[in-house]
N, C-alpha and C positions, 0 to 999 in steps of 0.2 A: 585335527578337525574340531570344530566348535561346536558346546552342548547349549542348548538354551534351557534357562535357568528364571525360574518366576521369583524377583524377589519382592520385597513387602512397596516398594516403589514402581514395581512393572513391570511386565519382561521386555528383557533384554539379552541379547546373544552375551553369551561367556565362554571365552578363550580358556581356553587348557593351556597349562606350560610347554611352549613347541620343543619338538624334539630336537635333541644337538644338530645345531648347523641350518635350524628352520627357521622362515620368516619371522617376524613375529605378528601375533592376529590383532587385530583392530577388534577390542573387548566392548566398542559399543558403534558400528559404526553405520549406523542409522542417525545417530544422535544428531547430528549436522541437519539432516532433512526433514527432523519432524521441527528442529528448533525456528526451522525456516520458515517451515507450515506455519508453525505457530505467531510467528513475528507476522506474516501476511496475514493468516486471519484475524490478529491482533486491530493491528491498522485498518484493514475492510470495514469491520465494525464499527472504526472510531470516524472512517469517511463514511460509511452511510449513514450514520447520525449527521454528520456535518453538511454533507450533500442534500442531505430531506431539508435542513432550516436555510440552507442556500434556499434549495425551489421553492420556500414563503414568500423570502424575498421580492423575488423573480415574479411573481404574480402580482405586487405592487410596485414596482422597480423605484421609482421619483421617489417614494413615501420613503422606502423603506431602503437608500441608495445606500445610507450613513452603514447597518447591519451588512449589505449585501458587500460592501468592500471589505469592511472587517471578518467576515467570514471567511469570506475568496481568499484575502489572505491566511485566514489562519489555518485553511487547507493547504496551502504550498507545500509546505515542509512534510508534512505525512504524505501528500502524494508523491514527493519525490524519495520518500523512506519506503513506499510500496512498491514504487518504480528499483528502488534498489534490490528490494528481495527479491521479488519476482526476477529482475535481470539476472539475478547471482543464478538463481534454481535455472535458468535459462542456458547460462553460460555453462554450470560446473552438469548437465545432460549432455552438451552438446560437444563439450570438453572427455567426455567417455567417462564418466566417473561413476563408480559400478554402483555407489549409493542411489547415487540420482536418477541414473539408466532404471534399476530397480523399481521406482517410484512411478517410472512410465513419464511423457509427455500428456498436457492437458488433449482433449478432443481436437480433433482437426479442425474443425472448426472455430474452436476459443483461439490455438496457434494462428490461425491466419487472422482473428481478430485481433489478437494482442499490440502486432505490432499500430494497426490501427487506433485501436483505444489509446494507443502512448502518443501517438503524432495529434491526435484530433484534442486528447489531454492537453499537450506543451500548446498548442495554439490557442486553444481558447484560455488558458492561463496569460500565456502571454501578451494577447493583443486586451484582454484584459486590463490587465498591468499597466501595459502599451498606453492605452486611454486617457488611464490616469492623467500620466506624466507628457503625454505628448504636446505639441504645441498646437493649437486650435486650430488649423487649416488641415491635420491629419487625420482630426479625432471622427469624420464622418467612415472614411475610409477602414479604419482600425474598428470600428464600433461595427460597421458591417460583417466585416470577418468575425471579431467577436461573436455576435448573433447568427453567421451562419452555420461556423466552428459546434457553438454551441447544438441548434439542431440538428449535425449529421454525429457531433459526443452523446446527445442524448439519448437516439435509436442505437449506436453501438453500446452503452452503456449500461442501459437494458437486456439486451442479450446477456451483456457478463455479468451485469447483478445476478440475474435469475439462474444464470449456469452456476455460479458459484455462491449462492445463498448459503445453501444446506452444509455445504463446508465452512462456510464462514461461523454460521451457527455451533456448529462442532466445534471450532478453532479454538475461537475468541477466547473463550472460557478459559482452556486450560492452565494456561499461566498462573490463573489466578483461586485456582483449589486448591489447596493444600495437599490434598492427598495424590493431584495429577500433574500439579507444577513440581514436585521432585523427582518426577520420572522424565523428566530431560534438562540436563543445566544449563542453566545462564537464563532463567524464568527475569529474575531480578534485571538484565541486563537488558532483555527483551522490553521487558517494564517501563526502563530510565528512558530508552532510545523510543518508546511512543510517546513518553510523559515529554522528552526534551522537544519533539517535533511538536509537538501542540502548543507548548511554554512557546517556542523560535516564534510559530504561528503567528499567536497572541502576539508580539510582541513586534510581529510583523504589521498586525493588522491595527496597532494601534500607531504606528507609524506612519502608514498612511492613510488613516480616515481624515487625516485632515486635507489629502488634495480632495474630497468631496467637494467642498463648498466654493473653491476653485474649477472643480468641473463645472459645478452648477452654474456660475457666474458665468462661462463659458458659455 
């Protein structure tokens, strides 16, 4: 049986040496679920900074078209690195994993939204995208979806900002104290993998500001 044990980085369960012929115990095995927590709150924070100067955009769209694509783009990568954590904590609950199970599923609610916010996410990304590069007899049809995509993302959106604010708030942070990013490792790792989706982003979105002026001529 496992004692828990407060040390100067946090508590954490600690394994006793198992008795001859015993399994052996898992001496931190939460550690998986908070690192998860922490990578999604991580990212939340860094899309709703990114999501707030989108909707500036948005309220000038023609003026402001050159910003609104390089943004859009340099959201991709972090939303599909939220889309990934979030999947994993999805997958390894549903997979029986006693850590996870432990941790509980989100509200019944948020669960039936989730899948929704990912479908209603990939479309308006995509037709998006789609706009760009399309050939001009499509771009009415694609821009519609775009636009409606966007106002049925926006009211689901909302719900899960506001369900999961105060966590977010709670999250973000961690990684980056000193005294509470060495109470679960791989802080550092968590770090590189928001810092490299943002860099991808950037580097997304400066690739394709240049179809703007091609749209426009459009």
């Amino acid at each position: 049986m496992g004692t828990v044990a407060i040390s100067p980085t946090g508590p954490f369960p600690r394994s006793e040496p198992p008795a001859s012929g015993a399994a052996p115990v898992d001496a931190r095995p939460e550690g998986g679920v908070e690192a998860n927590a922490r990578l999604t709150g991580t990212v939340a924070a860094v899309l709703l900074l990114l999501l707030a100067a989108e909707g500036v955009t948005v309220l000038r769209i023609r003026a402001l078209l050159t910003p609104h694509v390089f943004i859009g783009m340099l959201l991709v990568p972090p939303v599909l690195l939220k889309m990934g954590s979030t999947g994993y904590r999805f997958v390894r609950y549903y997979a029986g994993s006693p850590a996870y199970r432990r941790k509980g599923p989100p509200p019944a609610l948020l669960r039936v939204l989730g899948p929704l916010v990912v479908l209603l996410t990939l479309t308006l990304f995509a037709s998006g995208i789609a706009v760009l590069f399309a050939a001009h007899g499509l771009r009415q049809e694609l821009l519609f979806v775009h636009k409606a995509s966007f106002v049925l993302w926006f009211a689901a959106m909302a719900v899960h900002v506001l369900a999961h604010l105060l966590d977010t708030a709670r999250l973000a942070p961690l990684d980056y104290y000193w005294r509470t990013r060495k109470q679960v490792e791989g802080a550092g790792r968590r770090q590189w993998a928001v810092a490299a989706s943002i860099a991808l982003g950037a580097l997304l979105g400066v690739l394709c500001v240049g179809q703007v002026g091609h749209f426009l001529a459009g």
